[in-house]
C-alpha angles and dihedrals in degrees: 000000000000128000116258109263108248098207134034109275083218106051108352102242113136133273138229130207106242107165133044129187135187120234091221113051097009091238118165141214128197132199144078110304126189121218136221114267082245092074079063096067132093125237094263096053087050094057093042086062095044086057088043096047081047094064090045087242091308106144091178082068100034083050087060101037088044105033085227127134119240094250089048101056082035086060087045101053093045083061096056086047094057087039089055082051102244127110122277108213113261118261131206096245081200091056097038085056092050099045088048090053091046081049094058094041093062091047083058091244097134132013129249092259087063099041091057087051099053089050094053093053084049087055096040095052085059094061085060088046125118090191098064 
């Protein structure tokens, strides 16, 4: 069965569901019928939280069946989270970078040298900051 089309084929606004019917009887209803934020996501954000649900919310597990780091299936599912519409919590970008040098220095993707570099850049960039 297809998925339910998400805008209008003509002009792209967006559609509603209005009728229902059972498979059984053939009975209808009729109104105006909101849908889970589920029905919002593509196809690829669907299979990543079926992977996710498969490993029971485990992202040590999601990071060796997927090769991915931890940051980087964190920053996926915050994006499924803002594509289902809801907020995401807010993360502290400075702690997120540091946590994703300290990541591929323990892949082995960069050396130490560069790690330190890149963390004084990150505490460098915070002496510029307004937000501090």
């Amino acid at each position: 069965m297809p998925l339910i089309p998400q805008s209008c084929p003509s002009c792209s606004s967006p559609l509603v569901v209005t009728q229902l019917n059972c498979t059984v009887c053939g009975t209808g209803v009729v109104g105006k019928f909101e849908l889970s934020p589920f029905f919002r996501l593509s196809p690829e954000s669907l299979k990543f939280l079926e992977e996710f649900v498969r490993n029971r919310g485990n992202v040590k597990e999601m990071e060796r069946e997927t090769g991915e780091s931890y940051w980087a299936i964190r920053r996926r599912l915050d994006e499924v989270i803002a594509e289902m519409g809801m907020e995401a919590p807010k993360e502290d970008a400075v702690s997120t970078s540091r946590q994703e040098i300290l990541a591929r220095l323990s892949r082995g993707e960069i050396n130490v040298q560069e790690a330190t570099k890149l963390l004084s850049q990150i505490k460098g960039s915070l002496g510029n900051s307004t937000d501090s």
